[in-house]
N, C-alpha and C positions, 0 to 999 in steps of 0.2 A: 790547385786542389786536385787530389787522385781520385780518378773517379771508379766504382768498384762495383762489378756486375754481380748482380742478385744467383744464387743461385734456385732457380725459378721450382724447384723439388722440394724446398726446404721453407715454412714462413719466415718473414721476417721479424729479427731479434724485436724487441716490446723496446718501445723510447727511455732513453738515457733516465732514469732515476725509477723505475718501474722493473718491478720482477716478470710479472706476465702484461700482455695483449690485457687479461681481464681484469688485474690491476689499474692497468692506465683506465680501461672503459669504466669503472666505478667510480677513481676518482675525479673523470672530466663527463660525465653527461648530465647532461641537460634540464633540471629538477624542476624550471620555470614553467613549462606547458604544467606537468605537473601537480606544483603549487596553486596553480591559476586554476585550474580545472578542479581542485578539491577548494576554494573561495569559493565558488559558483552552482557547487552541485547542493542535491537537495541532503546529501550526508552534514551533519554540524561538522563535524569534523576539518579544518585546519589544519596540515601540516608542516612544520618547517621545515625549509631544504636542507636543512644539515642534517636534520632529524634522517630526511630521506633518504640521504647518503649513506650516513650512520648505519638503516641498514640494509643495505645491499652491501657493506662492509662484514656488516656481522653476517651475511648470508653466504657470502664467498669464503670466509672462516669457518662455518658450518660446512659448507662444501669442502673444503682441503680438510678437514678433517676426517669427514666423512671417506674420501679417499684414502684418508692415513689409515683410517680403521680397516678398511678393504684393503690392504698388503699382506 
């Protein structure tokens, strides 16, 4: 295998099937602390982890948009 120096000026590309760094971060973080902590608070309130995802989904959506309209 070839191995290929970073160039240290520039980040690095976002993992194979991800458009951005902030793509991958919404679809892989952590929802469990989360969940657990809205079970236990004195809010009724329950949320389900996909629910959570869903949106910071639709938040990052909101945001490129919000930049398309700033061009």
């Amino acid at each position: 295998m070839e191995s290929v120096t970073a160039n240290e000026d520039e980040p690095p590309p976002p993992p194979s099937g991800y458009e951005s760094w902030l793509d991958y971060a919404v679809e892989n973080f952590d929802t469990r602390d989360i969940w657990l902590e809205s079970m236990f608070s004195d809010n009724s309130a329950t949320y389900e982890r996909t629910k959570m995802r869903d949106a910071a989904r639709s938040e990052l959506r909101d945001l490129r948009a919000a930049a398309l309209a700033r061009k």
